[in-house]
C-alpha positions in Angstrom: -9.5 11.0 3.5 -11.8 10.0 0.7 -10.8 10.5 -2.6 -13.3 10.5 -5.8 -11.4 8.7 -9.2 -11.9 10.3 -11.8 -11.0 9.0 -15.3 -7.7 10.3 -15.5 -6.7 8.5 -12.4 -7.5 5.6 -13.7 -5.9 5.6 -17.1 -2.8 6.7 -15.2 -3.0 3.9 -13.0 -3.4 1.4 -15.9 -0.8 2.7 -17.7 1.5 2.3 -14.9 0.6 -1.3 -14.3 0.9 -1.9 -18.0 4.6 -0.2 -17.7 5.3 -2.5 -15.2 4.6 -5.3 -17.2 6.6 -4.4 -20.1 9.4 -3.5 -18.1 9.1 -7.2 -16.5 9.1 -9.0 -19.8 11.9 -6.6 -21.2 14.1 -7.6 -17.5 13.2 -11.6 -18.4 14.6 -11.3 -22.1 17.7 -9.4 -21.0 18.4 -12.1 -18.3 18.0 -14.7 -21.3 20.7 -12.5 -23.1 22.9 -12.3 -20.0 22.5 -8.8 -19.3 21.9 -8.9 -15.5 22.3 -5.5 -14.3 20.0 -4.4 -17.0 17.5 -6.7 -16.9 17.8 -6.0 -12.4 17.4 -2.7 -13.2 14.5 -3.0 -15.5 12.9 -5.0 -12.4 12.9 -2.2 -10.8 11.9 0.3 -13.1 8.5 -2.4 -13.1 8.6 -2.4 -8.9 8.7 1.7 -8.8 5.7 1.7 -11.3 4.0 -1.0 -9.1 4.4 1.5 -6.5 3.3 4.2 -8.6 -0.2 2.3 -9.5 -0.6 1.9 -5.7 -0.1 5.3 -4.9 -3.4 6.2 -3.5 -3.1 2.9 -0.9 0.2 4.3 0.0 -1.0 7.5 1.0 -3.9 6.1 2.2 -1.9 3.7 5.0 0.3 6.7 5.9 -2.3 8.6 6.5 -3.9 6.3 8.8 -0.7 5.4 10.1 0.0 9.6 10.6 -3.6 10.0 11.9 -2.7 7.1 15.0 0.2 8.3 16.0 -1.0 11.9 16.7 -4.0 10.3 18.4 -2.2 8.6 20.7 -0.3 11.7 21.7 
């Protein structure tokens, strides 16, 4: 499962690791302004976009992963 990146892969996936980074510093001041459950979900919002920028990994390992497990049937 090889996959060729093209440009627009890439932007999209530095654009999600920037959003993750905004959304981190955006969760750290709303902790300094005691807004928890904001700023936890905010840390999230930055996790699922960490996830996002990984997405080709993901798929990647659960392919593999996919590919093993009917092999060994």
């Amino acid at each position: 499962m090889k996959r060729k990146n093209s440009f627009g892969q890439i932007v999209i996936t530095v654009m999600f690791i920037y959003s993750a980074i905004l959304c981190h510093f955006h969760a750290s001041e709303l902790l300094e302004n005691e807004k928890t459950l904001m700023a936890v979900m905010f840390w999230f919002f930055g996790l699922t976009a960490i996830l996002g920028a990984f997405r080709f990994k993901i798929a990647n390992l659960i392919y593999i992963y996919r590919f093993k497990k009917n092999k060994d049937r």
